[in-house]
N, C-alpha and C positions, 0 to 999 in steps of 0.2 A: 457406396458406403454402407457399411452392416450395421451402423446405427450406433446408441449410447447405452455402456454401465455402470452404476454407480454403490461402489460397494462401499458399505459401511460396516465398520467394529465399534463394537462399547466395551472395554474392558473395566472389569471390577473387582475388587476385592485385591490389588496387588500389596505387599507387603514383605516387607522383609523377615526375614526370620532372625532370631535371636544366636549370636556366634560367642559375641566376646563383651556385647554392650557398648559397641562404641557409636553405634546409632541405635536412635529409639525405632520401635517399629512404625510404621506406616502405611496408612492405606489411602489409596487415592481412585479416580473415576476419569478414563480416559478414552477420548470420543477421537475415533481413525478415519478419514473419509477419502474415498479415491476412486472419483469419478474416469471415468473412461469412454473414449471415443473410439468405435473402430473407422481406421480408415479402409483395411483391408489391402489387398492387392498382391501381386505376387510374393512379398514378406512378411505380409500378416501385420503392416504398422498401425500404432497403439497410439495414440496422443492418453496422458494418464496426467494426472495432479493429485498433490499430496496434501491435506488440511487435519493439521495435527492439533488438540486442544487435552491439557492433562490440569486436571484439578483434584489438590492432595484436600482428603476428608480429616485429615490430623493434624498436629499442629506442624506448623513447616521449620524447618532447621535454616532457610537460608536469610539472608542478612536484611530483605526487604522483606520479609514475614511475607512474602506471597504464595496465596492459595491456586490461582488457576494461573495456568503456561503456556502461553500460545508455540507453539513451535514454527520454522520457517517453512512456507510454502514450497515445495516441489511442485515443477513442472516439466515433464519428461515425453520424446518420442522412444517408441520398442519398437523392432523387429520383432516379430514372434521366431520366423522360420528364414534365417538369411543363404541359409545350405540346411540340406539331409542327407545324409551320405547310406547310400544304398545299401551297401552291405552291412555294417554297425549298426543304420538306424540314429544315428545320433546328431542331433539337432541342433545346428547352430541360428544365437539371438546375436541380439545386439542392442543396445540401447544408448542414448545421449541425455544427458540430464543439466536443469539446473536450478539451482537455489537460491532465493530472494530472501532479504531479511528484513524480519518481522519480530524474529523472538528477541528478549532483552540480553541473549547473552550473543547473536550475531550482529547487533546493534554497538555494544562493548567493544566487540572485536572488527572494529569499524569495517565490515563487512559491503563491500557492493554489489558482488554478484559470486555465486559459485556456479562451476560449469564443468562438467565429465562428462566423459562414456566408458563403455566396456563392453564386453560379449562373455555368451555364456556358452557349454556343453551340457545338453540334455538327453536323456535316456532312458524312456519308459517300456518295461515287462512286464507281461500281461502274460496267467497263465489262466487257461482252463476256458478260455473263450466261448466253448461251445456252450457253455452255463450260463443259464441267466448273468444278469450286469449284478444283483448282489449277493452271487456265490462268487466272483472273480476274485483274485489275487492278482493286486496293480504293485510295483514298486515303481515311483521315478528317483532317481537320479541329479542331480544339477550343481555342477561348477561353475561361477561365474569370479570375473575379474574387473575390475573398473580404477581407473584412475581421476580423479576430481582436484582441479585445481581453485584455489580460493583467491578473490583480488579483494583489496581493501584500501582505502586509504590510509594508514598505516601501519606497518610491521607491528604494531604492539599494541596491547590491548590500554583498556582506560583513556585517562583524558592527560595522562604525567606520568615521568616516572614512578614517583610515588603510589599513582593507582594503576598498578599493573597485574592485581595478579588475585582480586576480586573475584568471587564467581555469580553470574546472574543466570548461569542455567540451573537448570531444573536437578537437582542433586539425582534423580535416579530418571533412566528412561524408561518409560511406560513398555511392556512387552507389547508389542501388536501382533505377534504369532503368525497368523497363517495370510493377515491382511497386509502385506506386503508386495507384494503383487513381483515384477516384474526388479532383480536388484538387489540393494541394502534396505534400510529397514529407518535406518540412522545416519547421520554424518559429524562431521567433528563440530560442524556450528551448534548441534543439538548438546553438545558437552561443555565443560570446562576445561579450561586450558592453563598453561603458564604466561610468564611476559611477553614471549612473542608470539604473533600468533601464528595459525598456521599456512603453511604454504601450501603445501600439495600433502596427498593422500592417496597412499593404496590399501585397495578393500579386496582381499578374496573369503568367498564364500561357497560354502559345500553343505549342500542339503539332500539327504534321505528321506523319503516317505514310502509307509507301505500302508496300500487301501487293500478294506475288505466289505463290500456292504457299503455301510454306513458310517463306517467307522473309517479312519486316517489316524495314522502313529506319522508322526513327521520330527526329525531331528537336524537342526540346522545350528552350524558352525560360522563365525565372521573373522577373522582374522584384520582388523586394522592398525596400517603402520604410516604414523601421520609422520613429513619432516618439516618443521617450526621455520620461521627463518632467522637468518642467521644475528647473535647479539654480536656486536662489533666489542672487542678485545680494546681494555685501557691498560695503563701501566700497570696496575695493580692484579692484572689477571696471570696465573700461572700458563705457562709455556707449552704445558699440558692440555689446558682446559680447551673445553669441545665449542664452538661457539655455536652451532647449530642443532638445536633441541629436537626431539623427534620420542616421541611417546609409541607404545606396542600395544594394542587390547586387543581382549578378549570377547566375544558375547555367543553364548549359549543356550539356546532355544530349545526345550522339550515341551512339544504338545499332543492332546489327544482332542481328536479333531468328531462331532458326531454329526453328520445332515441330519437335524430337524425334518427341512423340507429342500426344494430345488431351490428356495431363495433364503436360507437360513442355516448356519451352523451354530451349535456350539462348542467352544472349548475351553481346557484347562490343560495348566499346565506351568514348567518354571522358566523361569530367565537368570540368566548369570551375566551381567556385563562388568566387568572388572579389568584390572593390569595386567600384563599378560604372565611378568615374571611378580616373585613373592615380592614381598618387603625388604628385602635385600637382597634383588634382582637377582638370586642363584639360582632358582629352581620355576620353570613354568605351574602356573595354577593350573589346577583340574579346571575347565572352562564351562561347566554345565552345574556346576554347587560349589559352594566355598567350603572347599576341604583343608585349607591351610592350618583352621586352628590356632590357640595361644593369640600373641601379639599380630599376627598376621591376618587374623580372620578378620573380616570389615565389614558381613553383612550383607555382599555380596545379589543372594539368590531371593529371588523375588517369584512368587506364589501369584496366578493371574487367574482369573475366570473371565471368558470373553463369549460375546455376543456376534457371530459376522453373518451380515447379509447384503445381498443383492438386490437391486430393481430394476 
């Protein structure tokens, strides 16, 4: 066994920017923690945990006035290396994940357990090797895909009809940037939902970075497509009507990444997590700034400075 890591992020200063005024700005302090185990062996497996905790410094918009947010714990096995295909070079992971709930909006969504996996393609170039390590020029590469199913006791959130459609998550998710490790970043427990909740989820994700030195520019894309379960149809519903909900988002990650030291980075950088189409579903958002504008613009892009280290 190659023994334990445990990386931590602090991020600060996140805040929204100013679109249209439909939310105030705000700023909040949000502590990333994701301890690591290597097990090692011919896949390079990972036991990893996720300990999420975000606390807004302003005042808060949501309905119980609360300041700090626990998010749910992840607890995840990784493949690092499951194939490498000799001629491309290109690296296939794998990972299996799951989620326990802890935060007050997977507790709502009477939540018991969530549970996925997925695998990734990875692909790193490296020019100029014969130079020192901080004249090089790295790019990697990384597509990954996961599906995650959710069990709950039941279909719908609240405690009645009536309280169905409340929100007790955290109105913006904290950017965690380059502390993600291994995967998504997010899942749909960490969001708010409609009256039913959800059932299953697909995540793909595609991330560019290019190192120089000290320096890391890294650009990463999430494409999630949740499907709800289904609201059972009464007399009064049209012939038309879709009885199973299924939401499309976006989230959008620009960072600039600096090593400090071998156990320290800093970065900055934005986040965009929003819908995927406009306010009247015709047109997909730009996915990295809220460029909509007018009635459309919501505030969207969120401004981060973060702290990541190792021990």
């Amino acid at each position: 066994m190659a023994g334990s890591l445990a990386e931590v992020a602090t991020y600060i200063g996140s805040g929204s920017f100013y679109s249209s005024g439909y939310h105030d700005p705000y700023a909040s302090l949000a502590l990333f923690l994701r301890p690591t185990y290597e097990l090692g062996g011919r896949f390079g497996l990972r036991l990893n945990a996720r300990f999420f905790v975000e606390g807004e410094l302003t005042k808060p918009d949501n309905p119980e006035n609360r300041h700090v947010y626990v998010y749910d714990p992840w607890l995840w096995l990784s493949a690092t290396n499951l194939h490498t295909f000799e001629r491309s070079k290109i690296r296939v992971a794998g990972v299996a994940r799951t989620i326990w709930p802890l935060s007050p909006e997977s507790r709502y969504q009477h939540l018991v357990v969530g549970a996925g996996a997925g695998l990734s393609l990875n692909r790193l170039f490296s020019w100029f090797d014969d130079l020192p390590p901080e004249q090089r020029w790295v790019l990697t590469t990384t597509w990954a895909t996961s599906l995650t199913k959710y069990f709950q006791t039941s279909h719908f959130r609240g405690s009645g009809p009536s309280d169905s459609s409340g929100c007790r998550a955290s109105t913006h998710v904290a950017a965690v940037g380059r502390a993600g490790g291994e995967g998504p970043v997010a899942g749909d427990s960490d969001r708010c939902g409609g009256p039913a909740n959800p059932n299953l989820a697909l995540l793909n994700t595609a991330v560019v970075g290019v190192g120089h030195g000290r320096w890391t520019a890294t650009v990463t894309l999430l494409l999630s497509n949740t499907f709800n379960y289904e609201i059972p149809k009464d007399s009064l519903s049209s012939d038309n009507a879709v009885s199973t909900g299924r939401s499309d988002t976006t989230w959008g990650i620009i960072s600039f990444d600096y090593e400090l030291s071998a156990h320290l980075v800093v970065s900055v950088g934005l986040s965009s997590q929003q819908k995927a189409l406009d306010a009247r579903n015709r047109y997909p958002r730009f996915p990295f700034f809220d460029l909509s504008g007018g009635l459309n613009a919501n505030n969207y892009t969120q401004l981060f400075v973060g702290l990541d280290g190792t021990l």
